[in-house]
C-alpha positions in Angstrom: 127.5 147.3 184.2 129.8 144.3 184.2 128.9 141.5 182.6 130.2 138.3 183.1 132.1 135.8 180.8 129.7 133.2 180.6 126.4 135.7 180.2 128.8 137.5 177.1 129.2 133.5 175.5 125.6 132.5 175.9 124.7 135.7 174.1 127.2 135.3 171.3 126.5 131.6 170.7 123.2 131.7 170.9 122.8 134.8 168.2 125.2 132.1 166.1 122.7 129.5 166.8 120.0 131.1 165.0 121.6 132.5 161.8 122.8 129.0 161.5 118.7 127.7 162.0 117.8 130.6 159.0 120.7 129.0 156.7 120.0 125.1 157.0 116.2 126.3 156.5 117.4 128.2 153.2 119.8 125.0 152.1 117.1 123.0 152.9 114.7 124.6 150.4 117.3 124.8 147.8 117.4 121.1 147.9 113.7 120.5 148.1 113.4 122.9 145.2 116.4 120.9 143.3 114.3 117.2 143.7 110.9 118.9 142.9 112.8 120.3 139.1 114.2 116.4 138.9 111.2 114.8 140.0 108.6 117.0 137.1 111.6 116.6 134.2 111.4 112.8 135.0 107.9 112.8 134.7 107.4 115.3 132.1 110.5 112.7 130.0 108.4 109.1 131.4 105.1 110.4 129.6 106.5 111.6 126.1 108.4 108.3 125.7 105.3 106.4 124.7 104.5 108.8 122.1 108.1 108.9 121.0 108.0 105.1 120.0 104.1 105.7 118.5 106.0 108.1 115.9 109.1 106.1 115.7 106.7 102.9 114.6 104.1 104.7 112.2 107.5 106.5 110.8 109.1 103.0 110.8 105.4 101.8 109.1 105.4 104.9 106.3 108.7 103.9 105.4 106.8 100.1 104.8 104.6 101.3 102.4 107.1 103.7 100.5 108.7 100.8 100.1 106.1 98.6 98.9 105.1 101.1 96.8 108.3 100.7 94.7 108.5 97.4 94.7 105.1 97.5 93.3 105.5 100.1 90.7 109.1 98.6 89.3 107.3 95.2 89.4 104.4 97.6 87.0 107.6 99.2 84.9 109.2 95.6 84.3 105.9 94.3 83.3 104.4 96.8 80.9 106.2 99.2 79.9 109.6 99.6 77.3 110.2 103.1 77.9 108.9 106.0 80.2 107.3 108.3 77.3 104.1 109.4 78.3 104.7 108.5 82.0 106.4 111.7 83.5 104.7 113.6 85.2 105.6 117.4 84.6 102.7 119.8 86.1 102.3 120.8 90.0 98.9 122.5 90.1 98.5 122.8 86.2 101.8 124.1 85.4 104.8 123.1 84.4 108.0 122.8 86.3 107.7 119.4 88.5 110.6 118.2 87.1 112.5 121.5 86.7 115.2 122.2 89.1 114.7 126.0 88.5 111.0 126.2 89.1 109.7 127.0 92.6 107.0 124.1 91.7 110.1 121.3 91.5 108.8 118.1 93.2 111.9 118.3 95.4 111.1 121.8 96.5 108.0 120.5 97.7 106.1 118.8 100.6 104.9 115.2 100.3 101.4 116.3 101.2 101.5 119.2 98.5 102.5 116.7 95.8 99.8 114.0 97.1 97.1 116.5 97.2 97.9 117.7 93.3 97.7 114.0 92.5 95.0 113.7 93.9 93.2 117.3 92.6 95.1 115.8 88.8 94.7 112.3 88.6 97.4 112.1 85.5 100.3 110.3 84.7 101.2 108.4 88.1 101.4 104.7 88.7 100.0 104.2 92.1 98.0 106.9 93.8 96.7 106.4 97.4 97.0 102.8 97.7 96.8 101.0 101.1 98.9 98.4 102.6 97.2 94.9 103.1 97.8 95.0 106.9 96.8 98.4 107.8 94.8 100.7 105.4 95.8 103.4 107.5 99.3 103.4 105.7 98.9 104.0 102.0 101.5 104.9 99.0 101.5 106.8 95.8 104.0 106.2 93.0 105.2 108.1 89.8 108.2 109.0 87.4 109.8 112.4 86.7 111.7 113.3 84.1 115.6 112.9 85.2 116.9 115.4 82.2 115.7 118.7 84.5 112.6 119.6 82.0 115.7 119.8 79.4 114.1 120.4 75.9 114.7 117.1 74.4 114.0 114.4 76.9 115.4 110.9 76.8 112.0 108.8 77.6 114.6 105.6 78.8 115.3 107.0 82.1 114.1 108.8 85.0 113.5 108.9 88.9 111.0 107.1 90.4 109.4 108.5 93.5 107.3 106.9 95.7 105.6 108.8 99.2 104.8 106.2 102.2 101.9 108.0 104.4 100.6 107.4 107.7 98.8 108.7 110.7 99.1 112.4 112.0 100.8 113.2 109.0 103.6 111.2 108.3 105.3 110.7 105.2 108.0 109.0 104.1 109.5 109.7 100.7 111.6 107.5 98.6 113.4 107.8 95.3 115.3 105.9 92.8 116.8 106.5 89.4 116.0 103.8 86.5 116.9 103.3 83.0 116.1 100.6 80.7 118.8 99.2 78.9 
C-alpha cells in the first residue's frame, strides 16, 4: 500500500503536535508550581515580620530597663556606700562559686533567668531585685556586685563588676555589666 506524501506529513506533524501539547502542559505546571513556592514564602515571610519587630521592641525595651537599672544602682553606690565589703554576692543556689571563674555555678556560666530565680529563692546581698520600669511594669531589672578578683582568697572590697539583667515579656532578658572601683 502506497501512501501518499501529504497523508505521510499530516501523520508525522500531527504525532509532533501532540508531544509538543504534553510538554507546554508539563512547563506549564512547572511554572504554576514555581509561583505557588513564591507566593506561600512571601506569605509565610509577610506574617512573621510583625512578630519580628514585637521582639525587636520588647528586646529594644529589656535593654531600657538594664539600663535603668544601672543607672539606678551606681546612683545607690555613689550615694551610700565607700567600698563594696559586704555587697558581693558569692552563692548560686547556697553555694559558693558565683564569682569563681572555675565553678560550673559562675554567674557568667549561667542564664539570666537561673540567676533571677536564685535571687529571688535568696533574697541576699543585691541592690535591686525585680524592680519595674515607670512606664511599663511588664519590664523590670535586678542589680548586684560580684567580686572582680575570681573568688581569689583575699578580696579587694574597692572594686568589682556590677551586673544588672533587663527582663521582659516571653522571656526576654537583657544583661549588662560594668567594672567599678572607687578611688
Amino acid at each position: 500500500m502506497k501512501h501518499s506524501k501529504s497523508t505521510l506529513w499530516k501523520g508525522i506533524l500531527g504525532r509532533k503536535a501532540g508531544r509538543e501539547k504534553g510538554v507546554a502542559l508539563i512547563i506549564v505546571i512547572i511554572v504554576l508550581a514555581f509561583m505557588f513556592t513564591v507566593g506561600l514564602t512571601l506569605l509565610s515571610v509577610t506574617r512573621s515580620g510583625p512578630n519580628v519587630a514585637g521582639n525587636m521592641r520588647w528586646h529594644q525595651m529589656a535593654f531600657n530597663a538594664a539600663e535603668a537599672g544601672i543607672d539606678s544602682a551606681l546612683k545607690y553606690i555613689n550615694e551610700n556606700m565607700a567600698d563594696f565589703y559586704g555587697l558581693y554576692r558569692t552563692t548560686y543556689g547556697g553555694s559558693p562559686g558565683l564569682d569563681d571563674p572555675a565553678s560550673p555555678s559562675f554567674f557568667r556560666k549561667l542564664t539570666d533567668e537561673q540567676i533571677l530565680a536564685d535571687i529571688a529563692a535568696n533574697p541576699d546581698n543585691y541592690i535591686y531585685a525585680n524592680v519595674a520600669m515607670p512606664y511599663d511594669n511588664n519590664f523590670t531589672y535586678t542589680a548586684f556586685v560580684v567580686d572582680d578578683d575570681g573568688g581569689g582568697p583575699t578580696p579587694d572590697s574597692t572594686d568589682a563588676i556590677l551586673v544588672c539583667i533587663g527582663h521582659g515579656p516571653q522571656n526576654t532578658f537583657v544583661r549588662l555589666e560594668l567594672s567599678l572601683a572607687f578611688q
